[in-house]
N, C-alpha and C positions, 0 to 999 in steps of 0.2 A: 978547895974541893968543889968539886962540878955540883950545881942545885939544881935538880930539872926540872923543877916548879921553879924556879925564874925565868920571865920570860926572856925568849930570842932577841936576839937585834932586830930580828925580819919582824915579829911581834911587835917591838916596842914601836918600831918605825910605821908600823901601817898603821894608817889613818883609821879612824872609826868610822862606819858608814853609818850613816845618820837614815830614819826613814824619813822622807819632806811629803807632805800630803799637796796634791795640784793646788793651785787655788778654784776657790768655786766662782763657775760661771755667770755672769750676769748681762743679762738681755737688754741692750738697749733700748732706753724708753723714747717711745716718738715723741717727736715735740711738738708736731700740726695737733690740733683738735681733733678728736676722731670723728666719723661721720656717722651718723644718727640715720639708720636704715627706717624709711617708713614703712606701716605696716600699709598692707593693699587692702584698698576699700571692701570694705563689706558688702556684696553682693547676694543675692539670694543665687540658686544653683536653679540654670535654665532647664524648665521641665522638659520633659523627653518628647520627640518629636510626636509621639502618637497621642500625647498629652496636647500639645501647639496645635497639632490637626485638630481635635476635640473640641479648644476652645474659638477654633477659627470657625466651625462648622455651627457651634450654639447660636449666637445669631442669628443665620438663615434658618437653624430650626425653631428658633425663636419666632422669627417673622412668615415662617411656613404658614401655621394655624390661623393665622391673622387673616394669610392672602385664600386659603380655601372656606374664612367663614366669610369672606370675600365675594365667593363665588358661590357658595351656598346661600349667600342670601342673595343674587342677584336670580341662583336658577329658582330659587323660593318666587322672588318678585315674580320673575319670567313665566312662572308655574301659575300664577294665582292669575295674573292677567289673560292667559290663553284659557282657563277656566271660566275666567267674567266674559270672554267674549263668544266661547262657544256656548254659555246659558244664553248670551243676549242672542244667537245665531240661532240656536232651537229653539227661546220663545219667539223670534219674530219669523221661521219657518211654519211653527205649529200655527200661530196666530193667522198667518196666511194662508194655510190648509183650511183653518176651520171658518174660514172668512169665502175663500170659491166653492170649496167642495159642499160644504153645506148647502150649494144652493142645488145642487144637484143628488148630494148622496143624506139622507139622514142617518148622522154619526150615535145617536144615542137608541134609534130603533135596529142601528146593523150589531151593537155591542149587543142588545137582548140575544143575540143568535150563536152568539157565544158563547153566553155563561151554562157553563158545562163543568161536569169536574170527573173524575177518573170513576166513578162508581156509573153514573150515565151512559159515560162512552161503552164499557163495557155491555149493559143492559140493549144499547141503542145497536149496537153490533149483531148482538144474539138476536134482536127480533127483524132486522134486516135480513140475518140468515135464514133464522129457523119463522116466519114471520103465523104460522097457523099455529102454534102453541100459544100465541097471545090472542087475550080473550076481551080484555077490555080495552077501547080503541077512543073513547072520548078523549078531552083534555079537561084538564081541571084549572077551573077559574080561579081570578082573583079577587078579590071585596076589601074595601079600606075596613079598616079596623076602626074607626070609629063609628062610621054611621051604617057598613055594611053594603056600600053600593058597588056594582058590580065595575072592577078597573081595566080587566083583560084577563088574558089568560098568562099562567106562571111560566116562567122561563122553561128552560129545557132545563137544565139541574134538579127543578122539582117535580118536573111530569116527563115521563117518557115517552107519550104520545106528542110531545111539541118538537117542529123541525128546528133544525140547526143546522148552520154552516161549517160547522168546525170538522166533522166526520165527511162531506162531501169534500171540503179543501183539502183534508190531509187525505183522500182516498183518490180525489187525480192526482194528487204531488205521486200516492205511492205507483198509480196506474203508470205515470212516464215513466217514473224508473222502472217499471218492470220492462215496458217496450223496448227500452233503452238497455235492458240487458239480456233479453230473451233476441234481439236480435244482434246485439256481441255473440253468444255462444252458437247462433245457427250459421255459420262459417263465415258471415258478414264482417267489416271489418268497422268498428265501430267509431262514431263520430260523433263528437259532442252536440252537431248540428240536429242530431235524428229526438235529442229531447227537446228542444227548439218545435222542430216539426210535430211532434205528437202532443205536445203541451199547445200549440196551438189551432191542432184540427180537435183536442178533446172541447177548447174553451168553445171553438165557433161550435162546436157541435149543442153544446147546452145553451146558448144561445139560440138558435135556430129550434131547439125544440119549445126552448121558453115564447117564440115568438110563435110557433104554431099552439099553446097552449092559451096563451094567450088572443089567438085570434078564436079558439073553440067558446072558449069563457064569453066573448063577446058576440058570439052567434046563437049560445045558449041564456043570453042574456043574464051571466051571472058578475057582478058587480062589485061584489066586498073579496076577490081574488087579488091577493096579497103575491107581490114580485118577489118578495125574498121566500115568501113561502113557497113559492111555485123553484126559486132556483133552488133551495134546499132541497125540495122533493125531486129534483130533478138530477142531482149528485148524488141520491143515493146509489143511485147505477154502476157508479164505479168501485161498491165496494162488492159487488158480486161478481 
């Protein structure tokens, strides 16, 4: 009798399939030495160009300050020398002034005719204009303080009956400029030459009266007639 659980011929006969696992792979090993990579030098990292400019630039500005106190002290030196030589240039110009002129002009009796001061001028003004409102006309002397002897008479600052030069100078200064522009505005056409000309027909004009006043003085036989007083009194003309 037939068993159908036993196996076939075809069964008994077929091989058994086996599972076979690959063999595993293996990588050949080199046989040289390997090569031993160096590492790269250690450098520092090149700063950025506007950094390079920066440090190329320090230097010169280093040496900048150097070269202008350089030249600060040379215009210092340069400075102080034109200063020692224009003192030595004005004391030996003064020196020379007071060495000819003195032989002709007395420098310490022409500064008396100047000391003036703003309260004077003003006073000495008013009685050239209005001159009959003033009532007292002497001058008032001066006396040393110690023993009381009589020195002169006080400057013009302290008496306003003493003449001065400072109000006739500055009253032709102001007469040329007025000629000089009184004749601009009358259709003339102006030239700096016309102060020129009247600055010098004003000077020969008080000249020429100081030399007739002076030949009166010496026909009246009067003797202690002072030149600076007479040209003082003689410029007062120009301020009326």
């Amino acid at each position: 009798m037939y068993n159908r659980n036993q196996p076939t011929y075809s069964n008994r006969y077929q091989p058994q399939q086996h599972t076979v696992s690959p063999p595993p792979l293996q990588h050949p090993i080199p046989t040289h030495p390997p090569i031993q990579m160096r590492d790269p030098p250690t450098s520092s990292p090149s700063p950025p160009t506007h950094l390079q400019a920066t440090q190329h630039l320090q230097p010169t500005q280093q040496q900048q300050p150097l070269h202008n106190a350089n030249i600060w002290y040379i215009n210092d030196t340069t400075t102080q020398m034109g200063m020692e030589f224009g003192r030595t240039a004005l004391s030996a110009g003064t020196e020379y002034v007071e060495k000819n002129i003195d032989r002709y002009v007395d420098i310490p009796a022409l500064k008396y005719y100047f000391k003036v001061n703003n309260s004077y001028v003003a006073n000495k003004i008013q009685l050239l204009l209005f001159p009959w409102r003033h009532k007292r006309w002497t001058r008032i002397v001066s006396r040393s303080e110690q023993d009381g002897q009589l020195e002169g008479f006080k400057p013009p600052r302290d008496d306003i009956n003493s003449p001065d030069l400072y109000i006739p100078a500055m009253a032709l200064v102001t007469y040329v400029l007025l000629t000089g522009i009184v004749s601009g505005t009358q259709g003339n056409k102006f030239h700096p030459e016309i102060l020129g000309v009247n600055a010098t027909s004003a000077f020969f004009l008080v000249l020429l009266e100081l030399v007739f006043i002076k030949i009166g003085c010496y026909l009246l036989n009067i003797t202690d007639a002072n030149v600076l007083n007479l040209l003082a009194y003689s410029g007062y003309k120009f301020v009326g």
